[in-house]
N, C-alpha and C positions, 0 to 999 in steps of 0.2 A: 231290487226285485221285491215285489209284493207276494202275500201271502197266495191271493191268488191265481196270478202268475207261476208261482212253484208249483202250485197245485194244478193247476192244467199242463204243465210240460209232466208231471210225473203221468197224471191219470191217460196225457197224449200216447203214452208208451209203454204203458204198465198199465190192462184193465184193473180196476178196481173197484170192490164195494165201499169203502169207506176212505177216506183220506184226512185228518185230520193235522193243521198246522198250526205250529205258534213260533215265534222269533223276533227278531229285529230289522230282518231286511241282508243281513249275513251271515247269521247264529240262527239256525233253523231247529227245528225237535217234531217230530214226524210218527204219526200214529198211522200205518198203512195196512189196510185190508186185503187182500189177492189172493185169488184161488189159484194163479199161477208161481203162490209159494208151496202149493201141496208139495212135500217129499225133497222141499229143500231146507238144507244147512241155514243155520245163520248167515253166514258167511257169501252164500250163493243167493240167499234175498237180498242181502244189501248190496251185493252186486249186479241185480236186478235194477233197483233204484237207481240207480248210481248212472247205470244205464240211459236211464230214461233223459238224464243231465247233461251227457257229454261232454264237452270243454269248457262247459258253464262250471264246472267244479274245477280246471285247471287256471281258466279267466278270474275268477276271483267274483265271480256272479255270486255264487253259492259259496261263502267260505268255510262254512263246517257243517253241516246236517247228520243230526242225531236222531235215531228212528228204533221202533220198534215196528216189527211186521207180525205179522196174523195171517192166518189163513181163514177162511170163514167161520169155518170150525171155533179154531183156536180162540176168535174174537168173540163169539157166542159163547165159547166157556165162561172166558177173562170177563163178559161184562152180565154174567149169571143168568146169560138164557138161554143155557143146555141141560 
């Protein structure tokens, strides 16, 4: 799987403002934007993601994806323009 490939099944499922990927093609690291993480857990945005994937992460498409999520908010502090 290509980088942009991940990134259109995630953005396909998941609106987002920003997406940002880097890996190997099965080691993924995931910088994601979404206003539909307002008022969620950790725990409940990566299962958001994770969502967007489906058996692509039981297939072995996807064999490990590491991510940080943001809310629009959150990403405007982190990248100092709030």
């Amino acid at each position: 799987m290509t980088a942009d490939q991940l990134k259109d099944l995630i953005a396909a499922g998941l609106p987002c403002e920003h997406i940002a990927l880097e890996g190997d093609g099965r080691h993924w690291y995931a910088t994601i934007v979404s206003a539909q993480f307002e008022g969620q857990r950790l725990v409940q945005r990566q299962r958001l993601v994770y969502a967007t994937l489906g058996q692509r992460m039981h297939t072995d498409e996807v064999h490990a994806l590491s991510m940080k999520t943001y809310t629009p908010a959150e990403w405007a502090a982190q990248s100092g323009q709030a």
